[in-house]
C-alpha atoms as an extended CHARMM CRD file, in Angstrom:
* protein
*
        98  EXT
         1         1  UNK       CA             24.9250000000      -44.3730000000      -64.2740000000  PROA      1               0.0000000000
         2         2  UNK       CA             28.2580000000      -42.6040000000      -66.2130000000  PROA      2               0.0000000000
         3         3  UNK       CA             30.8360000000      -41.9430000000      -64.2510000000  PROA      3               0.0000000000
         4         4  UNK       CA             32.6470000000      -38.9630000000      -64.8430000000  PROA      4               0.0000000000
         5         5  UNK       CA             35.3900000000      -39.0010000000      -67.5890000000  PROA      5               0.0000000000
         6         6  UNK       CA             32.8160000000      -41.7570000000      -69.3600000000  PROA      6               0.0000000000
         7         7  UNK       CA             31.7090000000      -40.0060000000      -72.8990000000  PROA      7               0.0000000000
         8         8  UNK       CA             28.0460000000      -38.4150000000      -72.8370000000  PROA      8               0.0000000000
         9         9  UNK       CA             25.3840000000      -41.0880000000      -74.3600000000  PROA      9               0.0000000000
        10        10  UNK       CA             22.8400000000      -40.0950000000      -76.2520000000  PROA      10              0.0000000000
        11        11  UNK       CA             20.4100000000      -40.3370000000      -73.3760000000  PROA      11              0.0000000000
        12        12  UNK       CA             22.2330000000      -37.2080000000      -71.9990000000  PROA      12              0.0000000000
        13        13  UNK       CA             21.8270000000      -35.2280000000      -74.7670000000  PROA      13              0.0000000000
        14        14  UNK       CA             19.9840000000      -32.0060000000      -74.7680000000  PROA      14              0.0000000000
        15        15  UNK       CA             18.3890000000      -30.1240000000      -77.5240000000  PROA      15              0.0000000000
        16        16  UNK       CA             19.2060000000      -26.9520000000      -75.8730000000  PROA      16              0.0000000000
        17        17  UNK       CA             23.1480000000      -27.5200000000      -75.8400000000  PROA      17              0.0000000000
        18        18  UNK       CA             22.9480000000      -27.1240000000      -79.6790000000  PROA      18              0.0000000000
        19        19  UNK       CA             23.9270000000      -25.3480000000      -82.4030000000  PROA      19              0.0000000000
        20        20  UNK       CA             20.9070000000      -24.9520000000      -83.8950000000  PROA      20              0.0000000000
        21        21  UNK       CA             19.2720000000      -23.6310000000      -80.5740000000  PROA      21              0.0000000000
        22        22  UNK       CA             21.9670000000      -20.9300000000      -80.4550000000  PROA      22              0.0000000000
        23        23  UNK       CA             21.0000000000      -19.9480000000      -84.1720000000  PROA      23              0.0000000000
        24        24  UNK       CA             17.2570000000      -20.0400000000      -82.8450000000  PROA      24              0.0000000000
        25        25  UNK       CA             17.8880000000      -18.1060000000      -80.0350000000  PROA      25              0.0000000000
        26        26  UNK       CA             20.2360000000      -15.7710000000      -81.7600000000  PROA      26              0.0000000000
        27        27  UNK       CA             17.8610000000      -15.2350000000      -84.4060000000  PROA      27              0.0000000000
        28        28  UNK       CA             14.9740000000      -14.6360000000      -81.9200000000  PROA      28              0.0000000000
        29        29  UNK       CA             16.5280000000      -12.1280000000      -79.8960000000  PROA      29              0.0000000000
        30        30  UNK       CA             17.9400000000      -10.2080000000      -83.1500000000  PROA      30              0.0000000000
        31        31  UNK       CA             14.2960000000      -10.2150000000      -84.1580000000  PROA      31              0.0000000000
        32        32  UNK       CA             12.8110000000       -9.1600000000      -80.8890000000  PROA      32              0.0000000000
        33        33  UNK       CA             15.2470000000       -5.8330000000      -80.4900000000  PROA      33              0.0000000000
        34        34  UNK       CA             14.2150000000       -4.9860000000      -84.3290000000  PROA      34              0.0000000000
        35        35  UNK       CA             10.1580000000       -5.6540000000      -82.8840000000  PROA      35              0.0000000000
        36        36  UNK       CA             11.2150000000       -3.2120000000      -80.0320000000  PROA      36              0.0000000000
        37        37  UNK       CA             13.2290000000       -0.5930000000      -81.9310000000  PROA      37              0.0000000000
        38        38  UNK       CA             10.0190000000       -0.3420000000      -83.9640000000  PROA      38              0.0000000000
        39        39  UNK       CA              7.8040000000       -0.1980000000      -81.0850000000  PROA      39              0.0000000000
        40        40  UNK       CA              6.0660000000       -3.8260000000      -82.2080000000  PROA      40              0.0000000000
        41        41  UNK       CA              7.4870000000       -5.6340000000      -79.4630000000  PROA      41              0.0000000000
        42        42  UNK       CA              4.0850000000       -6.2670000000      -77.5670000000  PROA      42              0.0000000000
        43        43  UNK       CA              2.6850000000       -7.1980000000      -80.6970000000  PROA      43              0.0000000000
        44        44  UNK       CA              4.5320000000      -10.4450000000      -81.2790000000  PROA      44              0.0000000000
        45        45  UNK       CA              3.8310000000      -12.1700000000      -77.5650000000  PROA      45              0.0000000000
        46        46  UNK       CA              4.2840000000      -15.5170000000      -78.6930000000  PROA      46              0.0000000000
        47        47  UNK       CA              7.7170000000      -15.1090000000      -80.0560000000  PROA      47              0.0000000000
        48        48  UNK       CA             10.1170000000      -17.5100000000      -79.4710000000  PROA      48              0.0000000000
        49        49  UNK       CA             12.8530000000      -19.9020000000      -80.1910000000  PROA      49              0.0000000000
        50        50  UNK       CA             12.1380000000      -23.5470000000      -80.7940000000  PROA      50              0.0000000000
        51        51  UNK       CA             13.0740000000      -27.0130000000      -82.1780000000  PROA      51              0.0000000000
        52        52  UNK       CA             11.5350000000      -29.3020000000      -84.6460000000  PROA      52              0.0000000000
        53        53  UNK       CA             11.6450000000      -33.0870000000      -84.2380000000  PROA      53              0.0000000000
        54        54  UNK       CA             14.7150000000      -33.1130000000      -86.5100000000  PROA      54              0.0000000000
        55        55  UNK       CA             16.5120000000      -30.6620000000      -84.3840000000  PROA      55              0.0000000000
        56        56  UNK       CA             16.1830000000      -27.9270000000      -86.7520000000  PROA      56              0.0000000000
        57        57  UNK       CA             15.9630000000      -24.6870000000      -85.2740000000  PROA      57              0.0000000000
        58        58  UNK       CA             12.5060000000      -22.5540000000      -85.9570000000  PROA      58              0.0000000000
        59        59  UNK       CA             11.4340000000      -19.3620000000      -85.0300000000  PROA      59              0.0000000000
        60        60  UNK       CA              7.7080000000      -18.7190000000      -83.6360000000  PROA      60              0.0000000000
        61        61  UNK       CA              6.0130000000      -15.6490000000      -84.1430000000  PROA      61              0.0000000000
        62        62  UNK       CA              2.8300000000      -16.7990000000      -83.0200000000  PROA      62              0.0000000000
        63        63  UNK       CA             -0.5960000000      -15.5870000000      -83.7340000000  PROA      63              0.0000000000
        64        64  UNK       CA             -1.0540000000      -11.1080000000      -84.6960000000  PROA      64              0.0000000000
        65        65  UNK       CA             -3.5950000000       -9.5050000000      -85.3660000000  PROA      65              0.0000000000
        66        66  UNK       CA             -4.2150000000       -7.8760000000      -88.9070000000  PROA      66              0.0000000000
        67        67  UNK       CA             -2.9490000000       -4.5840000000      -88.0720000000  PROA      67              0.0000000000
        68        68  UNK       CA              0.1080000000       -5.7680000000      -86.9530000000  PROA      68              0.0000000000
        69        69  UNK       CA              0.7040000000       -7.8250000000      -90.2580000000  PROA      69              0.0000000000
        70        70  UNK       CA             -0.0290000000       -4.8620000000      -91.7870000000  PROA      70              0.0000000000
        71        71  UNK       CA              2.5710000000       -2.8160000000      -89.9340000000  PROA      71              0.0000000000
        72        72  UNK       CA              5.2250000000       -5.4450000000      -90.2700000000  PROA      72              0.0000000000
        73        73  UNK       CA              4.4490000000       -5.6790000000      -94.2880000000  PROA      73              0.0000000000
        74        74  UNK       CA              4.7730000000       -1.7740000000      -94.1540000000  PROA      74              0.0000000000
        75        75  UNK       CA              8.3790000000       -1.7730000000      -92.7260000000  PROA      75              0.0000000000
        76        76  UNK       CA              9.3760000000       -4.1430000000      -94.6310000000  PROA      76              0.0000000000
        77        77  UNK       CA              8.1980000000       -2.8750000000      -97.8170000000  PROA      77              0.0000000000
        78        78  UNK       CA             10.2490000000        0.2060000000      -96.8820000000  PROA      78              0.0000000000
        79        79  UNK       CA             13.2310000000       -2.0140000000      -96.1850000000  PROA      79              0.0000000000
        80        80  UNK       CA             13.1790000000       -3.4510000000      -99.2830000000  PROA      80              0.0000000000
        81        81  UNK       CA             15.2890000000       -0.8350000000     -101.2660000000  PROA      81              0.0000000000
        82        82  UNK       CA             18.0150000000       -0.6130000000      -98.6530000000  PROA      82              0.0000000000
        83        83  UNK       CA             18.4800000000       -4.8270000000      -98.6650000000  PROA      83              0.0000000000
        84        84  UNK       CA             18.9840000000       -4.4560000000     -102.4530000000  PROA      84              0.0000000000
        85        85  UNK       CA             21.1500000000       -1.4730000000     -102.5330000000  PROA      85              0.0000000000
        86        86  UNK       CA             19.0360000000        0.5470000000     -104.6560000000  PROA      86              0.0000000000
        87        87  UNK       CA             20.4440000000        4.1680000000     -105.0070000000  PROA      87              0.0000000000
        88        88  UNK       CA             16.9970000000        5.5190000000     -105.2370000000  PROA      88              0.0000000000
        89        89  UNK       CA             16.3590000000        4.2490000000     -101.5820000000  PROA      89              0.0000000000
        90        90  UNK       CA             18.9530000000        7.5820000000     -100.2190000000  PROA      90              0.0000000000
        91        91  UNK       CA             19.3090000000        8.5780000000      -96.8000000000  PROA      91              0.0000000000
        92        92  UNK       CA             16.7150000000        6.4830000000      -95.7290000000  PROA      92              0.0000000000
        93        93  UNK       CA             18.6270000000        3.5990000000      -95.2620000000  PROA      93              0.0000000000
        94        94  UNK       CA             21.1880000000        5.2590000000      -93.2590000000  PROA      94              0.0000000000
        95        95  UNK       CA             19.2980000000        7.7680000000      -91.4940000000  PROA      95              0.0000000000
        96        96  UNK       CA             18.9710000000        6.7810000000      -87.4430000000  PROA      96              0.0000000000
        97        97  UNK       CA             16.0700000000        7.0340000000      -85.8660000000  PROA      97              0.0000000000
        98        98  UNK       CA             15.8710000000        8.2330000000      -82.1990000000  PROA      98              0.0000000000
């Protein structure tokens, strides 16, 4: 057993005290408030931060239905101009929605 001031051994070590779970998580939640603002978050249930083997951190949307794909493929066809910068994109990329 370690005894405290003894350095952390790899038996210790969590997955969920990393980097790459914050980035996960992060990412998930970032995601998930988009999913909401767009009134999609029920659509994505499965959503979800995760870990591979390797540590890597992964994002899980889970299984949707085809009108949901299709929604999500709409909005971000209509994102598409404002991630470029394209001028012909206007106040749509600016405007707020309520």
């Amino acid at each position: 057993m370690p005894r405290e001031g003894d350095p952390e051994d790899a038996a210790r070590w969590s997955p969920l005290e990393t980097d790459e779970w914050y980035a996960a998580r992060n990412a998930t939640t970032a995601l998930r408030d988009v999913l909401t603002a767009a009134g999609m978050a029920r659509d994505f249930p499965y959503l979800r931060a995760d870990l591979n083997a390797f540590g890597h951190g992964l994002i899980e949307l889970g299984r949707v239905s085809p009108e949901t794909a299709e929604r999500l493929a709409e909005l971000l066809r209509r994102a598409l101009p404002c991630a470029r910068g394209s001028e012909d994109a206007g106040d749509s990329c600016t405007r707020k929605t309520d």
